[in-house]
C-alpha positions as CSV (number, residue, x, y, z in Angstrom):
1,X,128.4,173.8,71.7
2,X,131.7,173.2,73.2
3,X,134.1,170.1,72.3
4,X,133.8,169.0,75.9
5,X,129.8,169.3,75.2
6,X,130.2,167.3,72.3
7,X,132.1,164.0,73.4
8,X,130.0,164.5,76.7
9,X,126.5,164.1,75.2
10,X,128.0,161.6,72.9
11,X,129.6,159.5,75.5
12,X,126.6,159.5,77.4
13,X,124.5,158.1,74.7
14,X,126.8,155.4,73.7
15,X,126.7,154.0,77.8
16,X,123.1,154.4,77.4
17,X,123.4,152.0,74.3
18,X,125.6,149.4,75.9
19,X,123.7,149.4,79.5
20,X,120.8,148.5,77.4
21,X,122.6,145.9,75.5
22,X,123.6,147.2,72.1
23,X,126.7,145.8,70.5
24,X,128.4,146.3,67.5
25,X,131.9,144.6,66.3
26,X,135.0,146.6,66.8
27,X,135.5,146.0,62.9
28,X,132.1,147.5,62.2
29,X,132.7,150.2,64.3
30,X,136.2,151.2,62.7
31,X,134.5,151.3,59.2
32,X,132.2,154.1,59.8
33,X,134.7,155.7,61.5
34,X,136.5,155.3,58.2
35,X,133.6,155.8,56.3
36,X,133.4,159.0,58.4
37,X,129.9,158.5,58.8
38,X,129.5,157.2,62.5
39,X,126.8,159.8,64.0
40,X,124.9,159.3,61.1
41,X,125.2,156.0,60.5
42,X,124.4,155.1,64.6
43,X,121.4,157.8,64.2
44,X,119.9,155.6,61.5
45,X,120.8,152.5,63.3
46,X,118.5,154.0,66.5
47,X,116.6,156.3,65.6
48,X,115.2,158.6,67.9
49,X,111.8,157.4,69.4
50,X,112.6,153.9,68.6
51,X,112.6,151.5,71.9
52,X,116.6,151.9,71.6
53,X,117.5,155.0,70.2
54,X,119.5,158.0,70.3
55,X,118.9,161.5,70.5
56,X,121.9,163.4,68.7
57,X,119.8,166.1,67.5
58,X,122.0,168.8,69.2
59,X,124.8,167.9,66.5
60,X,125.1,170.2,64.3
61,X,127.3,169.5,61.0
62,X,130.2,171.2,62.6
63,X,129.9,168.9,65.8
64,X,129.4,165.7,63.5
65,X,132.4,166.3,61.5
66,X,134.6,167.4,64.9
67,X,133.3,163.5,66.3
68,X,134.7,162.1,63.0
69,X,138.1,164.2,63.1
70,X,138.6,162.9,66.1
71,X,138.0,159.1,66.0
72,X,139.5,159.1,63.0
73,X,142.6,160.3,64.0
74,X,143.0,158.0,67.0
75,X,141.7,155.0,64.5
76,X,144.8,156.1,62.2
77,X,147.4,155.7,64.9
78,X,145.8,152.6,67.1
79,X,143.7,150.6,64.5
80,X,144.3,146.6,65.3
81,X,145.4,147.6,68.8
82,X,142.1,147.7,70.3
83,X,142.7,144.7,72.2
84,X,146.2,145.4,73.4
85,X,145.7,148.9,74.6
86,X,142.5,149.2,75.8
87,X,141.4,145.7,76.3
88,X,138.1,145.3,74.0
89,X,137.8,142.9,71.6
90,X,133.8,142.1,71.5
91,X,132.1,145.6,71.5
92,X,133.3,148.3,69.3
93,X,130.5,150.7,71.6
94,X,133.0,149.7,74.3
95,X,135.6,151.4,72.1
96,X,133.6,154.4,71.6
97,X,133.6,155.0,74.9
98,X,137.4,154.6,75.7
99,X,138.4,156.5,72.8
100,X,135.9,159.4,73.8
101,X,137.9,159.1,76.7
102,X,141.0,159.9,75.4
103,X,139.2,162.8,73.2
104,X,138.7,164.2,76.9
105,X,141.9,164.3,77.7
106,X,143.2,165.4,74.9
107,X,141.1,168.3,75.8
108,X,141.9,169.2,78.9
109,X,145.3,168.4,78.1
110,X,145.8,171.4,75.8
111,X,143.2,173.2,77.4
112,X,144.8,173.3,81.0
113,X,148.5,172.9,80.1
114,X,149.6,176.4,81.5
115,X,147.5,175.2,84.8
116,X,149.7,171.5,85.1
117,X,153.4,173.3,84.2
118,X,152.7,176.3,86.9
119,X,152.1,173.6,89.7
């Protein structure tokens, strides 16, 4: 599965989460990011087939461990800004979301920068 796969599907499942009225605290959020068990951790939180759930059973390790690579390094250079630069302060899912975000343009950033310096 691609990177741009990856955040995708996660992204998506994280809005399904917060449509349906999930919340978590920014601070709990950060620590499994810390704890580099955030996929896991949400999985056992929701399971799959449970009224709310998720379905991250297209993660393989290598996918799970890219996720965690990747949070964790925005959580390195922005923890305790949450509020400041992105605005949320009450739902760390919220955060998820924006950083994921960011993960996508990170991406496309590197992936299309040849494309952007031609033009």
């Amino acid at each position: 599965m691609r990177k741009m796969t990856t955040i995708t599907i996660f992204i998506q499942e994280i809005s399904y989460l917060v449509d349906h009225g999930a919340s978590y605290t920014v601070d709990e959020i950060n620590q499994h990011i810390e704890k580099r068990d955030l996929v896991d951790w949400l999985e056992k939180e929701l399971p799959f087939g449970s009224e709310l759930s998720l379905d991250f059973s297209l993660f393989k390790e290598e996918h799970r461990r890219y996720l965690h690579d990747e949070y964790d390094s925005i959580l390195g250079g922005y923890q305790g800004q949450e509020r400041r630069k992105w605005g949320i302060e009450n739902n760390g899912l919220n955060l998820l979301i924006s950083w994921g975000t960011e993960i996508i343009r990170d991406i496309h950033g590197r992936d299309n920068m040849d494309e952007w310096i031609e033009k």
